[in-house]
Backbone atoms as SQL, in Angstrom:
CREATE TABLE atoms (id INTEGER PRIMARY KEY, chain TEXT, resi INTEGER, resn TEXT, atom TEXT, x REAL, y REAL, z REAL);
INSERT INTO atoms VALUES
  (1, 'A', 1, 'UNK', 'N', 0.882, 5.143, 13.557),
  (2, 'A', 1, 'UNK', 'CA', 0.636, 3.838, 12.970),
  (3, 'A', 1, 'UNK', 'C', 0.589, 2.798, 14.081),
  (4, 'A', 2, 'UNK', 'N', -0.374, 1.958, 13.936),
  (5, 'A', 2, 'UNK', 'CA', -0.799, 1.093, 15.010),
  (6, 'A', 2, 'UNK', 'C', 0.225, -0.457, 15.139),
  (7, 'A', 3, 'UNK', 'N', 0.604, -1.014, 13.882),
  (8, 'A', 3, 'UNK', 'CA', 0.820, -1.791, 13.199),
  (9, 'A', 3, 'UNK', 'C', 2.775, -1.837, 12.771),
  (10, 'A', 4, 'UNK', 'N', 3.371, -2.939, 14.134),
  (11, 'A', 4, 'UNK', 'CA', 4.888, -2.201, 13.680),
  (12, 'A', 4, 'UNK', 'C', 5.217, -3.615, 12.869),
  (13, 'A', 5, 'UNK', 'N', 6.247, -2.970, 12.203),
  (14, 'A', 5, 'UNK', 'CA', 6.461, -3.385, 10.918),
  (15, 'A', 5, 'UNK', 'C', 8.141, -3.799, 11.136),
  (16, 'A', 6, 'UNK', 'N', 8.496, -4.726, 10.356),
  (17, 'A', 6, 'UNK', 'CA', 10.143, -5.406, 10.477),
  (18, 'A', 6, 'UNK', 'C', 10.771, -5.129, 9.444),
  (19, 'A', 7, 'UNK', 'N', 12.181, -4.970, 9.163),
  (20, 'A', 7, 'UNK', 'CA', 12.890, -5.045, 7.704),
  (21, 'A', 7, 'UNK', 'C', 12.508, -6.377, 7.502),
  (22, 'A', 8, 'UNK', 'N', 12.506, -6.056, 6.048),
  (23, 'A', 8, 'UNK', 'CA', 12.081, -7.734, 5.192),
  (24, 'A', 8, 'UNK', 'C', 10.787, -7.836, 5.040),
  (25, 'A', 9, 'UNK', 'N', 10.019, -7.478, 5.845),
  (26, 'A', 9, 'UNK', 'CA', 8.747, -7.554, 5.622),
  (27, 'A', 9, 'UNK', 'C', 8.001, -7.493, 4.462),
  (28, 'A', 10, 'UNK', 'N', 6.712, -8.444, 3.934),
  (29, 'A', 10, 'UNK', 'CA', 6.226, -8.245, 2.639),
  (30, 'A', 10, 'UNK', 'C', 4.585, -7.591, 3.127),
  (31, 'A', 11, 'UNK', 'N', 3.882, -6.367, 2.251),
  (32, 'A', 11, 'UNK', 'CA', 3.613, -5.921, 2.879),
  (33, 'A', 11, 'UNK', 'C', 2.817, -5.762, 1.546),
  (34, 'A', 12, 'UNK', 'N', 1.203, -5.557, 1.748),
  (35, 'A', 12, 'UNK', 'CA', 0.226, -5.152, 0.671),
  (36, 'A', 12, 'UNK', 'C', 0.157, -3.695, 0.430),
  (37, 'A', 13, 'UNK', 'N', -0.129, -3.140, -0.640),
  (38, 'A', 13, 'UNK', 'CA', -0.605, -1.216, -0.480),
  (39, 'A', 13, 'UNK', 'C', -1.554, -0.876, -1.169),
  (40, 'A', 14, 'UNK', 'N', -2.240, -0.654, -1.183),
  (41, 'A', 14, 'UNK', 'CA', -3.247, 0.227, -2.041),
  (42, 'A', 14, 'UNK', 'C', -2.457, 1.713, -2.202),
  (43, 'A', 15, 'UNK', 'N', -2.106, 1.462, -4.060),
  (44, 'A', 15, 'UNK', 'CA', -1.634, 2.674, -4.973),
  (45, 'A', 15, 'UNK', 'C', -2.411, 2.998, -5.797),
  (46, 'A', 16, 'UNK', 'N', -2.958, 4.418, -5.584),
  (47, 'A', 16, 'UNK', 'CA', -3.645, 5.323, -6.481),
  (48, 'A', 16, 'UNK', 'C', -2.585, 5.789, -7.814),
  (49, 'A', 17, 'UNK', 'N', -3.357, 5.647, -8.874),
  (50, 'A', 17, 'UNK', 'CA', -2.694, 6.151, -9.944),
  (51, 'A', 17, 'UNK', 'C', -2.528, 7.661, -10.000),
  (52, 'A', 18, 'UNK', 'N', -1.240, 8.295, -9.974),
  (53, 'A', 18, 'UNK', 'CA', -1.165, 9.828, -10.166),
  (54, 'A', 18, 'UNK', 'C', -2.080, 10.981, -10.832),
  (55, 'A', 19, 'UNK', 'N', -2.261, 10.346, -11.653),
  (56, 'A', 19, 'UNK', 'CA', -2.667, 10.833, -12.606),
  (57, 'A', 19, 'UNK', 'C', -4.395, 10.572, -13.280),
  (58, 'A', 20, 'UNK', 'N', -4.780, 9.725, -12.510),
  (59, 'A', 20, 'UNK', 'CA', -6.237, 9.514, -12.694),
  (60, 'A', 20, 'UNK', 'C', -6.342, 8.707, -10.988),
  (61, 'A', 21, 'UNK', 'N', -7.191, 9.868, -10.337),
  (62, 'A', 21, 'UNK', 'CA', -7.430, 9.795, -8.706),
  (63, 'A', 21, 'UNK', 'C', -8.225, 8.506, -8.362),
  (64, 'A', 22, 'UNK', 'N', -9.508, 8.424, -9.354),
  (65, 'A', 22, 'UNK', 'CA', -10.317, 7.070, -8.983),
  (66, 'A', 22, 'UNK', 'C', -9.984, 5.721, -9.471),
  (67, 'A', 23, 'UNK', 'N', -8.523, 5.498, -10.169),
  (68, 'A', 23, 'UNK', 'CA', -7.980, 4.290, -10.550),
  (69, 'A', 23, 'UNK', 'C', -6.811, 4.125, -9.317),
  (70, 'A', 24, 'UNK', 'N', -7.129, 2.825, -9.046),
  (71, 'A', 24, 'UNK', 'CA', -6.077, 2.231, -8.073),
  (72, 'A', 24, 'UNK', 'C', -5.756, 0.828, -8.157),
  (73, 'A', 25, 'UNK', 'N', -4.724, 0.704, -7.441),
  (74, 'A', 25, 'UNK', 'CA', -4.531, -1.144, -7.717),
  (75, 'A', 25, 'UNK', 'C', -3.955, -1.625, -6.434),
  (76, 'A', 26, 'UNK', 'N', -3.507, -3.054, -5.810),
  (77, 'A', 26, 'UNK', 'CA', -3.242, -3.519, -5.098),
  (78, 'A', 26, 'UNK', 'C', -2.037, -3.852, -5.275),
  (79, 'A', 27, 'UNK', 'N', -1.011, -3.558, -4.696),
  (80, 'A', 27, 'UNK', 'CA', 0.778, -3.529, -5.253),
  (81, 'A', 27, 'UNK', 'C', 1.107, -4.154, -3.915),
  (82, 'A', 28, 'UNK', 'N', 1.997, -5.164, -3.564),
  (83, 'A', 28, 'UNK', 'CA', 2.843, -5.949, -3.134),
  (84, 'A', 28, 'UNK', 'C', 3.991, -4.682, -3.205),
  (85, 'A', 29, 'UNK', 'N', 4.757, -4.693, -1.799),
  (86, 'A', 29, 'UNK', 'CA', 5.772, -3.496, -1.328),
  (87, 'A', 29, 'UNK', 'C', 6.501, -4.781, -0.041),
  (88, 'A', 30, 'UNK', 'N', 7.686, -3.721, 0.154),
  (89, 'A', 30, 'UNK', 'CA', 8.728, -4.556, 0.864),
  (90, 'A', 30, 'UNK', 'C', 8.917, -3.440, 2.178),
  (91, 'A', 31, 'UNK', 'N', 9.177, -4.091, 3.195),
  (92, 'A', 31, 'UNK', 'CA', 9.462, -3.213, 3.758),
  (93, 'A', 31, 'UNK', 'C', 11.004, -3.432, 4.385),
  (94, 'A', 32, 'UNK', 'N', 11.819, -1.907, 4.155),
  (95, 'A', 32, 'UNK', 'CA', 13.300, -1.909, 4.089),
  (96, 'A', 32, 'UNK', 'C', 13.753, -0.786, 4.779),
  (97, 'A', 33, 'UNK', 'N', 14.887, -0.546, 4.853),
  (98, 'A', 33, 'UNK', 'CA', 15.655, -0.025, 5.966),
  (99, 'A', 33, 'UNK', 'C', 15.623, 1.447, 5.082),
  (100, 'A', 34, 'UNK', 'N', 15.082, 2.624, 5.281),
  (101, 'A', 34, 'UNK', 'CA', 14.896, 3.786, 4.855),
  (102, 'A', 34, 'UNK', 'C', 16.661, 4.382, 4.296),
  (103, 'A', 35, 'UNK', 'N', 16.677, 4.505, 3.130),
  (104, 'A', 35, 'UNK', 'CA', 18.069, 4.206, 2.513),
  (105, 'A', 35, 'UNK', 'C', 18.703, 5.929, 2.961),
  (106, 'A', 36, 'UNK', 'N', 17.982, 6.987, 3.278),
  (107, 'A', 36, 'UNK', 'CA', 18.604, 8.331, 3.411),
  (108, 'A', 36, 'UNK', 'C', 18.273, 8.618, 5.028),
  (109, 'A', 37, 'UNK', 'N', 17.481, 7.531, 6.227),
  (110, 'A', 37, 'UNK', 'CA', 17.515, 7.801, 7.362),
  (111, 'A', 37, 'UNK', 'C', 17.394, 6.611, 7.787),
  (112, 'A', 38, 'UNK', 'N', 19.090, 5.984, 8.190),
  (113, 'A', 38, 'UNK', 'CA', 19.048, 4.801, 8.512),
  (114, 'A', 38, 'UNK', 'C', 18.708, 3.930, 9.951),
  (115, 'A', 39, 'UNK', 'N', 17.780, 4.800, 10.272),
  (116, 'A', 39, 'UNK', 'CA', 17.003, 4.686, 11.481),
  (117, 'A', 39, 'UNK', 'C', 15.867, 4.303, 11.419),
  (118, 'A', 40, 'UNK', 'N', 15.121, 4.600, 10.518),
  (119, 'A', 40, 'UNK', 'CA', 13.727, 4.552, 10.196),
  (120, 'A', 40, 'UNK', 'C', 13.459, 3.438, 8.981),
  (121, 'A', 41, 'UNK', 'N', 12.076, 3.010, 8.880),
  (122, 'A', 41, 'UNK', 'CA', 11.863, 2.000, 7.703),
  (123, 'A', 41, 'UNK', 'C', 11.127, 2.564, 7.253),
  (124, 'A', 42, 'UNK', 'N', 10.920, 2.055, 5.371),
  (125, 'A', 42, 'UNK', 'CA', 10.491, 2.799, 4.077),
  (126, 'A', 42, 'UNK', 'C', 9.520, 1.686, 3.899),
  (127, 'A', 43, 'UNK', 'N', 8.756, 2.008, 2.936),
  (128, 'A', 43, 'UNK', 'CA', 8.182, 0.956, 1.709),
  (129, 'A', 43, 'UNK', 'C', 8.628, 1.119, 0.857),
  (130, 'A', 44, 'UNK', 'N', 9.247, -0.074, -0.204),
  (131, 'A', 44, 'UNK', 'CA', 9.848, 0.100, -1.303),
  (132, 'A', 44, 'UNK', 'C', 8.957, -0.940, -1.920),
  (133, 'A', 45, 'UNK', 'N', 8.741, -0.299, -3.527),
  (134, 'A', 45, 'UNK', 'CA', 7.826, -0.545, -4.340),
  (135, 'A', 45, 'UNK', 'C', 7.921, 0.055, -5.779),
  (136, 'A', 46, 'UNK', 'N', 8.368, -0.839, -6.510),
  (137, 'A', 46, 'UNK', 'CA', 8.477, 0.272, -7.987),
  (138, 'A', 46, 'UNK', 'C', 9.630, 0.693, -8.450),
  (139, 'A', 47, 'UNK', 'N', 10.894, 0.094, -7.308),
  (140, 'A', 47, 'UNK', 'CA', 11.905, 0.964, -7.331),
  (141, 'A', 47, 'UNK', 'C', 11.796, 2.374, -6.683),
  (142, 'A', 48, 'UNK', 'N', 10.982, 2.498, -5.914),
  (143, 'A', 48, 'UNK', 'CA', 10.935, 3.680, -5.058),
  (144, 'A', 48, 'UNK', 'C', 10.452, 3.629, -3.346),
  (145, 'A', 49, 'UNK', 'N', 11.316, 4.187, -3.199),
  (146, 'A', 49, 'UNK', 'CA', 10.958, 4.494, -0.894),
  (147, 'A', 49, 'UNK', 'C', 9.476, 5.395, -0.927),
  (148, 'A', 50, 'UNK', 'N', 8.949, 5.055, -0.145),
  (149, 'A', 50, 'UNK', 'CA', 8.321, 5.596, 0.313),
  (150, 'A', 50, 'UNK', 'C', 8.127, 5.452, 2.088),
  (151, 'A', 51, 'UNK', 'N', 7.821, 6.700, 3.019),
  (152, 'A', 51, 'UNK', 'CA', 7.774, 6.518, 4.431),
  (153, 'A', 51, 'UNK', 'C', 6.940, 5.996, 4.670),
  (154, 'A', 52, 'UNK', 'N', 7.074, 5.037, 6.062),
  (155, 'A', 52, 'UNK', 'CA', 5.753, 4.415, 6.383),
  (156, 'A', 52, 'UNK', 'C', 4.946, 6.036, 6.726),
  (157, 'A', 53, 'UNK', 'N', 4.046, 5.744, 6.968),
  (158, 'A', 53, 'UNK', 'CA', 2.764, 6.617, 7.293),
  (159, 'A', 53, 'UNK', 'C', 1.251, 6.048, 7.256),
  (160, 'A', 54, 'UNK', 'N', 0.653, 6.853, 7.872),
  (161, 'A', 54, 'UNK', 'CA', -1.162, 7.007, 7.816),
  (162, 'A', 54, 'UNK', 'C', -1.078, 7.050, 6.640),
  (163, 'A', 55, 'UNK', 'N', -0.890, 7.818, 5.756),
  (164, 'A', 55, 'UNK', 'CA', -1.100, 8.333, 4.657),
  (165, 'A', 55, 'UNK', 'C', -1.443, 6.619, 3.592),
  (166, 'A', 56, 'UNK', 'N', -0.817, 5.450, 3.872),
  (167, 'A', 56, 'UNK', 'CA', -0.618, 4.154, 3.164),
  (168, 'A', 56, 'UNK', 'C', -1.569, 3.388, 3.926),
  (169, 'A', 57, 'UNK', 'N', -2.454, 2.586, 2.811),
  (170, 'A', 57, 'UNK', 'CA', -3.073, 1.808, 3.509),
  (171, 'A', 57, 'UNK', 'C', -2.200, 0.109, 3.245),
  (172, 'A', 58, 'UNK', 'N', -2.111, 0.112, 4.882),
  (173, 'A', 58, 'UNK', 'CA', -0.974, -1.149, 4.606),
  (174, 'A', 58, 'UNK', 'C', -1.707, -2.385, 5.138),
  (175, 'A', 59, 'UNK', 'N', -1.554, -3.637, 4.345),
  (176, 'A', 59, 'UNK', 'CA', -2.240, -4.687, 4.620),
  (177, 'A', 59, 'UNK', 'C', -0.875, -5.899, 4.999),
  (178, 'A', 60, 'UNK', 'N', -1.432, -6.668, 6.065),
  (179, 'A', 60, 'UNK', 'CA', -0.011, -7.890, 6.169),
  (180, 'A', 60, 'UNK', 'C', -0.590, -9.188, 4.823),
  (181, 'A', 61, 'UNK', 'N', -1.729, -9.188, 4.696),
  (182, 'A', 61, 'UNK', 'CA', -1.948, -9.865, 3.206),
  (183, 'A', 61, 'UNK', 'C', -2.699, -9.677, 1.930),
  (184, 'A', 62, 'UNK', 'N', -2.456, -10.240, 0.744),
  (185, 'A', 62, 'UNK', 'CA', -2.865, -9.572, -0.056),
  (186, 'A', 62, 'UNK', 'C', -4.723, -9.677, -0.215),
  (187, 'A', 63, 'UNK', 'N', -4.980, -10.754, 0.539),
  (188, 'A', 63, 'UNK', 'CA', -6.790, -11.063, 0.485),
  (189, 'A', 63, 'UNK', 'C', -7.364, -9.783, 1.223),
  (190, 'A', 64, 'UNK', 'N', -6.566, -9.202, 2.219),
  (191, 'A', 64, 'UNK', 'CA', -6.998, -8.263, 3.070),
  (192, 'A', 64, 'UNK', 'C', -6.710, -6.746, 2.070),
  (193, 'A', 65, 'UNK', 'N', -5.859, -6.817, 1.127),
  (194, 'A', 65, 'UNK', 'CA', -5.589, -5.898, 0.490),
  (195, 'A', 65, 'UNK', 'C', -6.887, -5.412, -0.505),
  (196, 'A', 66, 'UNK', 'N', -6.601, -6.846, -1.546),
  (197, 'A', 66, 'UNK', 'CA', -7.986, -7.207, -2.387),
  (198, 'A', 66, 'UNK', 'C', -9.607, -6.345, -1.856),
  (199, 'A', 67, 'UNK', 'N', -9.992, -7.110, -0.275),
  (200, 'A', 67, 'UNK', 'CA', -11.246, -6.768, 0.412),
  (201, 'A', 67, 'UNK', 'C', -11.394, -5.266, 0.788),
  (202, 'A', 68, 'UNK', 'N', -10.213, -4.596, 1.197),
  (203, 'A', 68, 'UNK', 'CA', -10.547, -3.273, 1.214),
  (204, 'A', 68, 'UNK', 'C', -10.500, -2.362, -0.443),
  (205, 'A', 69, 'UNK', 'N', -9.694, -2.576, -1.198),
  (206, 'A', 69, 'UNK', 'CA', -9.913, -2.473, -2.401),
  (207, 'A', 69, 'UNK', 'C', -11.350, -2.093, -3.120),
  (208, 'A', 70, 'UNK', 'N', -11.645, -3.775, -2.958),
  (209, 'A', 70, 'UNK', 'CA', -13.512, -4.145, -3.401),
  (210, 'A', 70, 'UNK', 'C', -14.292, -3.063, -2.302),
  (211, 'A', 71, 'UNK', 'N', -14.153, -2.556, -1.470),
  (212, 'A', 71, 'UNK', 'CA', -14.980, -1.800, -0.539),
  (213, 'A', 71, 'UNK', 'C', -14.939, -0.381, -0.693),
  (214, 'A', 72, 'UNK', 'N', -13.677, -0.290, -1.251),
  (215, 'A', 72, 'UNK', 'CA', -13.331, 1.089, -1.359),
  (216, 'A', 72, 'UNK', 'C', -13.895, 1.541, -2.876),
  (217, 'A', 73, 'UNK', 'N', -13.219, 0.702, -4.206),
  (218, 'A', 73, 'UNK', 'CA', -13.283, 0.974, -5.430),
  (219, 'A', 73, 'UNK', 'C', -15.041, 0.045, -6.570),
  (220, 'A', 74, 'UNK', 'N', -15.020, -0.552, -5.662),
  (221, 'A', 74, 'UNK', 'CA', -16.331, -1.578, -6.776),
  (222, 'A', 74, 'UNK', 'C', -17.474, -0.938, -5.891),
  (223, 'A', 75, 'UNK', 'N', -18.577, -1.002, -7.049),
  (224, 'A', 75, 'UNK', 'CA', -19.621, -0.571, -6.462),
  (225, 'A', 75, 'UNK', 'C', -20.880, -1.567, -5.917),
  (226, 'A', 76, 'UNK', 'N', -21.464, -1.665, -5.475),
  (227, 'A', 76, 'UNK', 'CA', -22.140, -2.973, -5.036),
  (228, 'A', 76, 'UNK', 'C', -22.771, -3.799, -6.768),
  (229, 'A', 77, 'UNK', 'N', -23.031, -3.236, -7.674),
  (230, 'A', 77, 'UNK', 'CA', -23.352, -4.409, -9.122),
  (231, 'A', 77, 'UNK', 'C', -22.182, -4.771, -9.720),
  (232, 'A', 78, 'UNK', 'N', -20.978, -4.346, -9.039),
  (233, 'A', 78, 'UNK', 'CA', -19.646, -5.178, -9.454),
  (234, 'A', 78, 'UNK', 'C', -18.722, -4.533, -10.332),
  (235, 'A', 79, 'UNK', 'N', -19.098, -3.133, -10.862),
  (236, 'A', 79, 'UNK', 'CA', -18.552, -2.470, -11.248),
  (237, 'A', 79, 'UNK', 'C', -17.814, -1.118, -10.321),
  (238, 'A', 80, 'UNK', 'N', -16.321, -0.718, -11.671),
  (239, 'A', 80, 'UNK', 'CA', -15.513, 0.365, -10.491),
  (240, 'A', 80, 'UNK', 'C', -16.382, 1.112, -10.314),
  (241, 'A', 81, 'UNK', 'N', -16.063, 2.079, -9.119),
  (242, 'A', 81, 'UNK', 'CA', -16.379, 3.302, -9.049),
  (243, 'A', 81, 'UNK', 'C', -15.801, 4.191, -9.323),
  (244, 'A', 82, 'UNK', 'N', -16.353, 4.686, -10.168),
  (245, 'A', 82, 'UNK', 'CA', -15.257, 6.296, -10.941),
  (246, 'A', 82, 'UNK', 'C', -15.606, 6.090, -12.787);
């Protein structure tokens, strides 16, 4: 990860819904002191940790969250994709 990150931090994510792959949304996450490796920092969101990683696309705001969103999920006539 390119991008270091502080406790406290407020932090954008793009979350895929479990359960239906091409629905996603833009969720506001915190970033906090990893509660089972108190060395490392989590994203917490939902009531749940998650590790930082590649795996998260992490934005420092939510317009930047939004724009990859629209790039990723809308199709150019303005509708989702999926």
């Amino acid at each position: 990860m390119e991008q270091k990150y502080s406790k406290g931090d407020i932090v954008y994510v793009l979350i895929r819904n479990p359960h239906v792959q091409d629905v996603a949304n833009v969720q506001q996450a915190a970033i906090v002191q990893h509660p089972e490796q108190p060395n490392k920092l989590a994203l917490f969101s939902h009531e749940n940790y998650y590790p930082l990683s590649n795996d998260f696309a992490i934005f420092s705001t939510e317009a930047a969250a939004e724009l990859a969103y629209e790039e990723a999920f809308v199709m150019d006539d303005g509708e989702k994709d999926g």
